[in-house]
C-alpha positions as CSV (number, residue, x, y, z in Angstrom):
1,X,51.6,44.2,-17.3
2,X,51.2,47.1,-15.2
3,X,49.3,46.8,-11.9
4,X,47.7,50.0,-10.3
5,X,47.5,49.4,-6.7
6,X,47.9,53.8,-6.0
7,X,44.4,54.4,-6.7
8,X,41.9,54.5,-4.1
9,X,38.3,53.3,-5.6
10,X,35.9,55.5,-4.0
11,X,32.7,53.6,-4.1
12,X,30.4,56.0,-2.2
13,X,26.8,55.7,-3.6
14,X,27.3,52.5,-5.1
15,X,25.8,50.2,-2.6
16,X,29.1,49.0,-1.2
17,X,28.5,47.8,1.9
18,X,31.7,49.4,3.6
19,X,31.9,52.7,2.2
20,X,28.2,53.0,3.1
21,X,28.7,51.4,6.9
22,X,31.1,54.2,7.5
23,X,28.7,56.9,6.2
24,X,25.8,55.1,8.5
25,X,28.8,55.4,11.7
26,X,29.5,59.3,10.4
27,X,27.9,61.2,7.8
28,X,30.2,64.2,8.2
29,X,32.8,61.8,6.7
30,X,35.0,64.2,3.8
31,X,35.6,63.3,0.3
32,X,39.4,60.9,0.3
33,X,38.3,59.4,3.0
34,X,38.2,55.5,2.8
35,X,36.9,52.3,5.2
36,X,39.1,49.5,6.0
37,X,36.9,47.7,7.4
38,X,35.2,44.7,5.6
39,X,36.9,42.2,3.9
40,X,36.7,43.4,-0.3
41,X,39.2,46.0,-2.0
42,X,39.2,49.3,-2.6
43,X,42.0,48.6,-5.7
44,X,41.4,48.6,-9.6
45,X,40.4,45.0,-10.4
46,X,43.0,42.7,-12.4
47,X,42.9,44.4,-16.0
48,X,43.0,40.6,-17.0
49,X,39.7,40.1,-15.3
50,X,38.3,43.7,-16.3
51,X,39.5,43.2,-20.2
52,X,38.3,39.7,-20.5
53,X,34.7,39.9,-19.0
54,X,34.7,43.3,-21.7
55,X,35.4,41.3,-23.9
56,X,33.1,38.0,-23.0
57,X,30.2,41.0,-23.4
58,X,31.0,41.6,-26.5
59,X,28.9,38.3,-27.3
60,X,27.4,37.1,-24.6
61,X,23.8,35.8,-23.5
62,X,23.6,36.3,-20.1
63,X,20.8,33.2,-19.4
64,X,21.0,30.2,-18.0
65,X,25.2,29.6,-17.8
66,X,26.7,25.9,-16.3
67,X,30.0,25.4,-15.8
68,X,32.2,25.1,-19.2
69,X,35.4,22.5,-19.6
70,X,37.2,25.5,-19.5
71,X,36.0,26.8,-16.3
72,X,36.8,23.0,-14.6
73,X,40.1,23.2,-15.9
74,X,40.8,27.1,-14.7
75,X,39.6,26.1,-11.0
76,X,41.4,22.5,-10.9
77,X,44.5,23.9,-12.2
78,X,44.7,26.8,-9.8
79,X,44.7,24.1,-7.1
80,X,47.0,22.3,-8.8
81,X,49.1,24.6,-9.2
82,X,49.4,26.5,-6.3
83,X,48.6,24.1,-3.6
84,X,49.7,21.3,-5.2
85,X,46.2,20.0,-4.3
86,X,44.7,17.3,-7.1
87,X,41.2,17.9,-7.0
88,X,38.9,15.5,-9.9
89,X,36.1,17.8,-10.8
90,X,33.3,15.5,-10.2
91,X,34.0,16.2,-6.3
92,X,33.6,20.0,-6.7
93,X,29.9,21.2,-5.8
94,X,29.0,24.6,-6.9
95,X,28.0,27.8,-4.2
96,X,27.0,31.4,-4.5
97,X,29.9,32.5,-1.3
98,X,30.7,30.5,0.9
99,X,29.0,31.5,3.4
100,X,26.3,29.7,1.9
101,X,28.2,26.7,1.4
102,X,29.0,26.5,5.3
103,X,25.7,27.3,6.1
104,X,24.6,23.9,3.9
105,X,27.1,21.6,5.4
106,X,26.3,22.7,9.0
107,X,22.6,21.5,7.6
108,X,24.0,18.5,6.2
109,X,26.4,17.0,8.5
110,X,24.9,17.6,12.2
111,X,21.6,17.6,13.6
112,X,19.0,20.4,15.2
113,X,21.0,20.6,19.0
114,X,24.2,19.3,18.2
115,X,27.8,21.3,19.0
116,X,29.7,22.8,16.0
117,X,33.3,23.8,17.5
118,X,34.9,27.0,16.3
119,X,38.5,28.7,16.7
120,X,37.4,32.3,18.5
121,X,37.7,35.4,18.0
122,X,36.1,33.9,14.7
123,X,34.9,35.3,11.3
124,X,31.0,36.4,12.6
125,X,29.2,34.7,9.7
126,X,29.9,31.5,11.7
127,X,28.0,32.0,15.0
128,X,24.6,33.1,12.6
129,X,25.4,29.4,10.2
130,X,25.6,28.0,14.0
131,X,22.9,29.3,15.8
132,X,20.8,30.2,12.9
133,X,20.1,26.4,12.1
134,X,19.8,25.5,15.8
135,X,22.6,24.3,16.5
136,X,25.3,25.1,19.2
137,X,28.3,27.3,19.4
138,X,30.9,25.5,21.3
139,X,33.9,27.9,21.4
140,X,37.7,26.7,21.6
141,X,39.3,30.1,22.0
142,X,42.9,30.6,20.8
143,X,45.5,31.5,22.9
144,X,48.3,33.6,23.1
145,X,52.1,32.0,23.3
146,X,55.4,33.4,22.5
147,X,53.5,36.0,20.7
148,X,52.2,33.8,18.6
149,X,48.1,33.1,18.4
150,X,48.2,29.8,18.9
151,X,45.1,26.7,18.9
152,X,44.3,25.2,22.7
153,X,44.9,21.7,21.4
154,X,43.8,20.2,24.9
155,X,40.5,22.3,25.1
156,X,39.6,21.3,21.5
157,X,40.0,17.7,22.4
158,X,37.8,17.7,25.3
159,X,35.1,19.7,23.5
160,X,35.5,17.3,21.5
161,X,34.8,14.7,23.4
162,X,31.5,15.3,24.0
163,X,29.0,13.2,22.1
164,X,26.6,16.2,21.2
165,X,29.5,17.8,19.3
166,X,29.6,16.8,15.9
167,X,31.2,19.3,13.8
168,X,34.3,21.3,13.4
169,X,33.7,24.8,11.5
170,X,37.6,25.5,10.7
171,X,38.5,28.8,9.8
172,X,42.3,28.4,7.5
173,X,43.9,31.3,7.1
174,X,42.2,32.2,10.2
175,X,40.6,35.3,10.2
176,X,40.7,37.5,12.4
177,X,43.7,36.7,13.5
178,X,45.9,35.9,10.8
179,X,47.2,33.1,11.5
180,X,48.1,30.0,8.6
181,X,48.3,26.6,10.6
182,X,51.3,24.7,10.0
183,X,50.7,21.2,8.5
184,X,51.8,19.7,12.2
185,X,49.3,22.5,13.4
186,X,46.3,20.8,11.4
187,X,47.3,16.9,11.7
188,X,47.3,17.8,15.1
189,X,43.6,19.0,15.0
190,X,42.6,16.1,12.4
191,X,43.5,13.6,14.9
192,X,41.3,14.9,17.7
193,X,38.3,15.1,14.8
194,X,39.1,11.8,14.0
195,X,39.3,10.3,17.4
196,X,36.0,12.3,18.4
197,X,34.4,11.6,14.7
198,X,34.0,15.0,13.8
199,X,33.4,15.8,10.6
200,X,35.7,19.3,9.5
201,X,34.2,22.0,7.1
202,X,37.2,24.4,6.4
203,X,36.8,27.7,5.1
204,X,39.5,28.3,2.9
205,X,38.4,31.3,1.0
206,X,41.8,33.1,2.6
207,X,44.0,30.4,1.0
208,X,45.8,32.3,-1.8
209,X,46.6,35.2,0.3
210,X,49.6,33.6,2.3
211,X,52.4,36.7,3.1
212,X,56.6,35.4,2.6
213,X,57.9,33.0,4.9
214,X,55.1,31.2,5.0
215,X,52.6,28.2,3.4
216,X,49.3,27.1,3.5
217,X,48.3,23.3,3.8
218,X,44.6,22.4,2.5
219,X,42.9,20.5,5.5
220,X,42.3,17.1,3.1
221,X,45.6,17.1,1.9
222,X,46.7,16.3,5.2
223,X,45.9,12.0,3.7
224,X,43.0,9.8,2.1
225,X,41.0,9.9,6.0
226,X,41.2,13.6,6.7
227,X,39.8,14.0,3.2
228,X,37.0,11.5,3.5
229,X,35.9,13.6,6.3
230,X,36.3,17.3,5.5
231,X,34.3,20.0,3.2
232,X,36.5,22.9,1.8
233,X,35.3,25.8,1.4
234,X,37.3,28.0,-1.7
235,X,36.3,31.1,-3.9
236,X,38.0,33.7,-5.7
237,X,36.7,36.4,-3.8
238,X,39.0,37.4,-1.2
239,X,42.0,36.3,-4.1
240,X,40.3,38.4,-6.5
241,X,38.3,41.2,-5.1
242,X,35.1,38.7,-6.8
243,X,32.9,38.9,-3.6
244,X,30.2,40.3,-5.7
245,X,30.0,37.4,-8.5
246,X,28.7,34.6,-5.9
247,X,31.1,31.9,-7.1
248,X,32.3,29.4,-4.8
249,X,33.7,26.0,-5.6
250,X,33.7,23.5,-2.5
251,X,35.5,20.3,-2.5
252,X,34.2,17.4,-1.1
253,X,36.1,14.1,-2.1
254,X,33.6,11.3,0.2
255,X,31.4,10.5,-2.3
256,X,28.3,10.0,0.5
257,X,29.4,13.1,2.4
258,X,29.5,14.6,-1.1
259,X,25.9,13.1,-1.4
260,X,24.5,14.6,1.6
261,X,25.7,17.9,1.1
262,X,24.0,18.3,-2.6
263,X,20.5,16.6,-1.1
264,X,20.8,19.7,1.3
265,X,21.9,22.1,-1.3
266,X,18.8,20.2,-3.8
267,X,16.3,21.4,-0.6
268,X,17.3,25.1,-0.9
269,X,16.3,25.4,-4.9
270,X,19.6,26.4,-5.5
271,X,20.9,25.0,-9.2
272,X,23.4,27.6,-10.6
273,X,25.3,30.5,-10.2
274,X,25.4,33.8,-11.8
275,X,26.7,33.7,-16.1
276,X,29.5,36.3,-15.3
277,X,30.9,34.6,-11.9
278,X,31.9,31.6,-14.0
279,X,34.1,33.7,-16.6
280,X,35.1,36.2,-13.5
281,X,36.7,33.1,-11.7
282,X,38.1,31.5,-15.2
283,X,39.7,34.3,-16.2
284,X,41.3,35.4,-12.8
285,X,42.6,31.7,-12.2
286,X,43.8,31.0,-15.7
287,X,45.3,34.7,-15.9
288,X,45.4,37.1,-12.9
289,X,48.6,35.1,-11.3
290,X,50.7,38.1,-11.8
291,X,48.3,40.8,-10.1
292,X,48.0,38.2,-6.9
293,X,51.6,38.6,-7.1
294,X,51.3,42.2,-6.7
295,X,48.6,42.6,-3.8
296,X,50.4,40.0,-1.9
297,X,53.6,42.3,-1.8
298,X,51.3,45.7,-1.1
299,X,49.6,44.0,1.8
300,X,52.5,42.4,3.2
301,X,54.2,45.7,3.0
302,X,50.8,47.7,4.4
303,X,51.7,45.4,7.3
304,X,55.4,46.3,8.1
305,X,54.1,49.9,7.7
306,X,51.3,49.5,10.3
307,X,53.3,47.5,12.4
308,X,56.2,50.1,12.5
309,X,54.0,53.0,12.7
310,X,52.3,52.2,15.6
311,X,55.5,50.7,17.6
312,X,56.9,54.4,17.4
313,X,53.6,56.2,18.1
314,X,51.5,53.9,19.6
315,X,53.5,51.1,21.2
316,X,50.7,50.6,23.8
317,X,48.9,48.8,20.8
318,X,50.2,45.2,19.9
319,X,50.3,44.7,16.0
320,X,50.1,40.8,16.3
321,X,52.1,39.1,13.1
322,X,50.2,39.0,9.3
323,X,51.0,35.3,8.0
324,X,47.8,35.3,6.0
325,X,44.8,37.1,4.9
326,X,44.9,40.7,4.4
327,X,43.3,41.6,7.9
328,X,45.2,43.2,10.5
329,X,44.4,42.1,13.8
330,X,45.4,45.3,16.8
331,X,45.0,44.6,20.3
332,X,44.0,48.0,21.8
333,X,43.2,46.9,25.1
334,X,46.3,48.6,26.9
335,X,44.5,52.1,26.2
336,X,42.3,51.2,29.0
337,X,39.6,52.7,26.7
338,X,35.6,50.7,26.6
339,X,34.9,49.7,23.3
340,X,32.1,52.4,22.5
341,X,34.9,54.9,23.8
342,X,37.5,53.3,21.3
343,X,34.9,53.1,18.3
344,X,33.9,56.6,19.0
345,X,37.2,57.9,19.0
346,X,38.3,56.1,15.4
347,X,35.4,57.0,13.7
348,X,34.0,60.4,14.6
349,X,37.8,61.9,15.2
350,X,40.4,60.1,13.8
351,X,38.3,59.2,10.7
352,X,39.7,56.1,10.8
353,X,36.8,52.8,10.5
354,X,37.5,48.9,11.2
355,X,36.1,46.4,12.1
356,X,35.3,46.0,15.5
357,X,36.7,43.5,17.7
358,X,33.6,42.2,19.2
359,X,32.0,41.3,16.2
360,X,34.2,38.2,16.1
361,X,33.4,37.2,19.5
362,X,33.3,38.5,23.2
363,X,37.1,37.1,22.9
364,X,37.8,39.8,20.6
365,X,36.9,42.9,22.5
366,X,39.3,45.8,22.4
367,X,41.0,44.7,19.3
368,X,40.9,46.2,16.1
369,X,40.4,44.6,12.8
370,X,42.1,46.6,9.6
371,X,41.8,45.8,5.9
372,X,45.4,46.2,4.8
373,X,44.1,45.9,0.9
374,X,44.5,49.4,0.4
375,X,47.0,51.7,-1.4
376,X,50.0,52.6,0.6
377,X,49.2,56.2,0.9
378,X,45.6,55.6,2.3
379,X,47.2,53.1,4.8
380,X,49.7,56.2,6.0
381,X,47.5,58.9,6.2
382,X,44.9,56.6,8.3
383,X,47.6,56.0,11.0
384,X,48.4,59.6,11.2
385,X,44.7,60.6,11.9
386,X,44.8,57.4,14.1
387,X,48.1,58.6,16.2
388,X,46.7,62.5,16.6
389,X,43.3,61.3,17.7
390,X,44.6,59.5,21.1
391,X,47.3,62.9,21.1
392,X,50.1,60.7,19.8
């Protein structure tokens, strides 16, 4: 099937959250003109997903919808299949994003004051699940080795240490930086959880979107204890451009961990998700294989073009490695520029808009945060504004 990853989606007026950010930052902006800034697609959807919820309308009641055999066997199979990752369906608890889902667990596995560690510069929506249920940020910031991001091991184990931490909020793929852990990586972190008794929630959502040369390992596949101990988050909505359909499946094999997750979930009224989520996420898992196929080579190659691009013209910026995700993290910090400067600069001159560095953290100030899930042309003309702006 063909795949059309040339056409930029212009989703002005449409209450996309992006495209109307960056007319918020610049309302001057020109028609062609597109955000690469938060984390959805600007890309025709899988025609496998399009075509099959067309045709699901053709006789559907949009009421009351609970998850179908067929839906258990799309989403169990996907793991299956691509992580090799054996999942029984009775451990799988349903969430509108999961966001939600990490809010819950925070809810249900610590207390009001305890510590919940995370990996920083780190995916915002993690300091408000923190701090927004009164509990603690503790921050274990990466570091940088070999040009490599890389996780303090001996920081995390003596925040972990401490007995008012009781949480680790893992972010694999980690976003923003890229990275995917290798397995020696993660049983490396499991055994200062386990020797500390933290309990890990691991937002996965990134998991599908691993570039060549390189694999993902799910957190509780790393044996029977790390799983008895660990939430995973997963959705098809980074995979599948599905933000939008609130459907998140989370894994949770413990059945009393299990238990005190959905007595959390109970207390929020939630019960089911939207009709069309369930047949979004069936259909992409049981059919879309081939389109992942596709954006994973567009990204990956959105990345050698950035990465290229700016070592010629802007070799001052450091284009730090894209193992996963399809988020570019640029350290702009050798400019010597402040960050209103920088922002100022990218969006009111070079027409160019990412993410911020500083959203994920006071570690992440003067970097630069770019949605590669773009067509290849929008990529190229974005780094030529980009280059003439700082007179490159």
């Amino acid at each position: 099937m063909y795949y059309d990853f040339e056409t930029v989606i212009d989703r002005t007026g449409t209450g996309a959250a992006k495209w109307d950010s960056m007319r918020r930052s610049n309302p001057d902006v020109p028609a062609g003109i597109a955000p690469f800034s938060v984390a959805d697609l600007d890309l025709k959807l899988a025609p496998e997903i399009i075509e099959g919820l067309r045709e699901h309308l053709q006789s559907a009641v949009l009421g009351y919808t609970m998850a179908t055999d067929a839906y258990w066997d799309a989403v169990t199979g996907w793991f299956r299949n691509r992580h090799g990752w054996n999942v029984d369906r009775d451990h799988i608890r349903l969430a509108p994003g999961v966001v939600p889902a990490f809010y819950t667990a925070i809810r249900a596995v610590t207390a009001p004051g305890d510590g919940v560690i995370v990996q920083t510069p780190a995916y915002y929506p993690f300091f408000g699940a923190i701090e927004n249920n009164d509990r603690v940020v503790v921050r274990n910031p990466l570091v940088q080795r070999d040009g490599r991001w890389r996780l303090d091991l001996d920081d995390l184990a003596e925040k972990a240490a401490d007995p008012r931490t009781t949480a680790l909020l893992f972010c694999s793929p980690h976003n923003p930086t890229g990275r995917v852990w290798e397995r020696e990586e993660l049983e490396q972190v499991w055994r200062i959880a386990r020797e500390n008794d933290l309990t890990v929630i691991s937002d996965e959502i990134h998991f599908d979107l691993v570039m060549p040369g390189h694999a993902h390992t799910v957190f509780s596949t790393l044996g029977a204890d790390a799983a008895a101990r660990t939430i995973v988050c997963t959705a098809p909505s980074k995979t599948f451009n599905l933000a939008g359909m609130s459907t998140s499946n989370i894994v949770i094999t413990d059945d009393a961990l299990r238990e005190r997750y959905s007595t959390e979930q109970a207390r929020t009224g939630f019960f089911t998700l939207n009709a069309l989520g369930f047949e979004a996420c069936r259909l992409a898992y049981a059919n879309a294989g081939g389109w992942l196929a596709g954006l994973i080579d567009l990204v990956h190659g959105n990345h050698l073009v950035v990465r290229d691009f700016l070592a010629e013209r802007m070799p001052e910026v450091v284009v730090h490695d894209l193992e996963g995700t399809y988020l570019q993290w640029m350290d702009f910090r050798a400019l010597g520029l402040p960050a209103e400067e920088l922002q100022r600069i990218h969006e009111q001159e070079a027409l160019v808009f990412f993410d911020e560095g500083a959203m994920f953290g006071p570690e992440g100030a003067g970097f630069e945060r770019m949605n590669l899930a773009a067509p290849r042309h929008a990529i190229e003309a974005a780094l030529e504004r980009l280059a003439r702006s700082h007179g490159r």
